[in-house]
C-alpha positions, -999 to +999 in steps of 0.1 A: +000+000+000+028+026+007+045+018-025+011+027-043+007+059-022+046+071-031+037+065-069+008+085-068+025+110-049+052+108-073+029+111-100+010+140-085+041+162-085+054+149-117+022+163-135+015+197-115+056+200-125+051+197-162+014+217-162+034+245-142+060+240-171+036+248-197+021+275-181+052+294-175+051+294-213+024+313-213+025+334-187+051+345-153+049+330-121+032+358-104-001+351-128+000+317-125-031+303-105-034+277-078-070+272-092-057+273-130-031+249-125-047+222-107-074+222-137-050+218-161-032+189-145-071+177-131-054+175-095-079+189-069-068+219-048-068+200-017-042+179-031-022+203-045-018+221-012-012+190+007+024+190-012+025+230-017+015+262-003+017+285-035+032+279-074+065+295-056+069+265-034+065+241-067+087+266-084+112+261-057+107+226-056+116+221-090+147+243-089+156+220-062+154+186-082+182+204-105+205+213-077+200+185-059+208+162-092+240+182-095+250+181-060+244+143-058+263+141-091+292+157-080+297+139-050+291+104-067+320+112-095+341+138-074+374+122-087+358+122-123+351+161-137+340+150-174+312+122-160+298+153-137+298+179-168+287+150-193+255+140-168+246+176-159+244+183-195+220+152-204+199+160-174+197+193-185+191+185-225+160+155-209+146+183-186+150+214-220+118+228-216+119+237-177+159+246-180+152+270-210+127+288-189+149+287-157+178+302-175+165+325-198+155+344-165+116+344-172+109+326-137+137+331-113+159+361-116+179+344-089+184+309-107+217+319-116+233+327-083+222+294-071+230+272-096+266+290-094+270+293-058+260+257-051+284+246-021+288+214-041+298+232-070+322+253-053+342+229-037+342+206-065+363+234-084+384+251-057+399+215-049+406+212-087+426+248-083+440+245-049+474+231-063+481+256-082+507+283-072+476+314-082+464+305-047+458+337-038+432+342-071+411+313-068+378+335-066+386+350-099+394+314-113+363+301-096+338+331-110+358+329-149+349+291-147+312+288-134+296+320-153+318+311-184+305+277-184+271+286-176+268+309-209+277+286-228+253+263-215+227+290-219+239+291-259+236+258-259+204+254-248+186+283-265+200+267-301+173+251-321+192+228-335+219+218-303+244+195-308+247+167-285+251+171-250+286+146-251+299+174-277+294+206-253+303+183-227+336+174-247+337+217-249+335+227-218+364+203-205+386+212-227+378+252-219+380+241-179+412+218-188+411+206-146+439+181-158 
């Protein structure tokens, strides 16, 4: 029975995720409805506010599944930068529609800053630069890394016609060159 429960719970989110998805299409976060959303994903309000208190905590929530996938990333291939990079960048290309929105600013103005100042993402550089006899300049090595990367991850993903995410994968390393 609680297997059942978690899959419908699961499924719950999963679908008032991708309605909130379209919606921000159409419209910004501070029009979207509690009342139009659970239509369009044919959840009942009740349920909707049993796993959120406003489209800003679902908002949130979904901005957290990215970080947290990176994060978890990270830590599972610490010792192996081009596996982190070549995941992030397939999670991202499988999940286009809500990145693109998330990037391009039209929900979070914010996005950004946390994405980039993500403890996990931090550390996972500044160890990769600690050796190095710059010590002293590590914040400006840090910052030319992370926003350089994440522009050209925001190319990337605005492109129509994107080439694979192994190839920008491939890109970014060699631009990074940890080794």
């Amino acid at each position: 029975m609680e297997e059942k429960r978690d899959r419908r719970v699961l499924m719950t989110r999963r679908m008032l995720k991708e309605t909130l998805t379209e919606m921000l299409h159409e419209t910004d976060i501070y029009h979207v409805s509690i009342r139009e959303l659970c239509q369009r994903a044919d959840i009942n309000r009740t349920t909707f506010y049993k796993h959120y208190g406003s489209q800003f905590d679902l908002l949130s929530d979904m901005e957290k599944d990215l970080l947290d996938f990176l994060s978890r990333t990270i830590t599972e291939h610490a010792e192996n930068p081009a596996q982190i990079i070549r995941s992030f960048c397939e999670y991202m290309e499988e999940h286009l529609d809500f990145v693109r929105l998330i990037i391009n600013n039209n929900v979070d103005p914010l996005f950004p800053q946390k994405l980039l100042n993500l403890a996990a993402v931090r550390e996972a550089i500044l160890s990769k630069t600690a050796g190095r006899p710059d010590s002293g300049l590590h914040e400006y090595v840090f910052n030319y890394i992370t926003y350089g990367a994440y522009r050209i991850l925001c190319v990337w993903l605005n492109k129509d016609r994107r080439e694979p995410p192994e190839e920008i994968a491939d890109l970014l390393l060699s631009l990074i060159q940890f080794e």
